[in-house]
N, C-alpha and C positions, 0 to 999 in steps of 0.2 A: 704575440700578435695573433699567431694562429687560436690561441687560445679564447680571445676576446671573440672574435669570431664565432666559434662553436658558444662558448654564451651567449652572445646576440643571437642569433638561431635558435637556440633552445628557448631561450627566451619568447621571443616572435612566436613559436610555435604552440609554448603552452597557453601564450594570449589567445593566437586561432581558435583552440579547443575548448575554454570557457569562457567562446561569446557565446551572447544568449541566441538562443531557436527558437521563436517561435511557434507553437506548435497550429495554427492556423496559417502561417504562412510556410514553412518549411516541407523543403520534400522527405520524398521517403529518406533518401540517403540523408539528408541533413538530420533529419530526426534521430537514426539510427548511430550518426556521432555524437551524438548523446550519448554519454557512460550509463546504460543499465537502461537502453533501448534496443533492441535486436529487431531481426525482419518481424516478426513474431507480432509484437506491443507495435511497431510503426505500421506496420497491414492492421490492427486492431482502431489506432486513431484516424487512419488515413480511410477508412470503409465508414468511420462515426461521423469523420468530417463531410462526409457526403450530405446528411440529412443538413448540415450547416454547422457553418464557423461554433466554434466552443465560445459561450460569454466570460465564463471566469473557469477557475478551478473545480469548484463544487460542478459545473456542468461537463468537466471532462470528466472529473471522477465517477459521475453519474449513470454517463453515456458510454465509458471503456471498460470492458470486463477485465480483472486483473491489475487493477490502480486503487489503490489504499491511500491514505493520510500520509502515510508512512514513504511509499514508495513516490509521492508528489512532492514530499520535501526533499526525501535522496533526488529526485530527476530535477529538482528546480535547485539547487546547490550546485548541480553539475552544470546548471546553465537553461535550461527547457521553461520557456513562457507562458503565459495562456493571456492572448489581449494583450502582450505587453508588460505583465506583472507577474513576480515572483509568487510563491507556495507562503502564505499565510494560515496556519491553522485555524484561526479565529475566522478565518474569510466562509468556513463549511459552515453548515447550522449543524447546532447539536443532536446526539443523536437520543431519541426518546428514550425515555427513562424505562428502566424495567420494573415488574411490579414487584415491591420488599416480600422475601420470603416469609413463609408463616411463623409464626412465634412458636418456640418448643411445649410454650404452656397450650396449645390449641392441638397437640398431636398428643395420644395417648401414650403415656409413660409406662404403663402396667405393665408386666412382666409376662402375663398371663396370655395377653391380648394376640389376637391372628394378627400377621402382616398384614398392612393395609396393602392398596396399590402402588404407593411411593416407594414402600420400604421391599426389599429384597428377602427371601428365607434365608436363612442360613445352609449354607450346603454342610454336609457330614463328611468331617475328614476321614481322608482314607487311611487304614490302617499299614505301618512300615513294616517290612521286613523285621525287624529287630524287636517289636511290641510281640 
């Protein structure tokens, strides 16, 4: 009997801890029970939230220093909202492309040739003990 008991309770409790927060409605302390939120990240959203409520993900990510792609899917797995909606990757715009590195045939191959400014000298190793 006693047993049943301590399940129901654990039970109940690990329901408590992944309900969702909102992160425009939730206080400090609420946010901060969120698993991989400290005082730290909850003073960072709660001084962002001041200019005005977060519209989706991409505008907390935007607006919080120290929130990644990565770290919006760990905190919205653990339960953390924005508006109501969970961490959708696809919900960000992508990010711009970077431009393709030059082609080996456009740098000079010669042997002969100085270091350009991309390319490093060679340092002279130092000679061992034992040489």
């Amino acid at each position: 009997m006693i047993r049943h008991f301590i399940a129901a309770v654990l039970a109940a409790l690990s329901f408590v801890a992944a309900a969702a927060v909102d992160v425009n409605q939730a206080s400090t302390a609420e946010l901060e029970s969120v698993k991989g939120i400290g005082p730290a990240l909850s003073a960072k959203i709660g001084a962002a939230r001041q200019q005005g409520p977060f519209k989706d993900w991409a505008d907390l990510l935007d607006r919080v220093s120290g929130l990644g792609p990565g770290n919006a899917a760990r905190l919205s797995r653990e339960g953390l909202t924005v508006a109501g909606t969970g961490y959708a990757p696809s919900a960000l715009p992508a990010p711009a492309a970077k431009p393709a590195p030059k082609a080996a045939s456009d740098r000079s191959a010669k042997a002969g040739d100085k270091a350009t400014a991309d390319q490093k000298p060679a340092r002279p190793r130092k000679a061992s003990a034992t040489e």
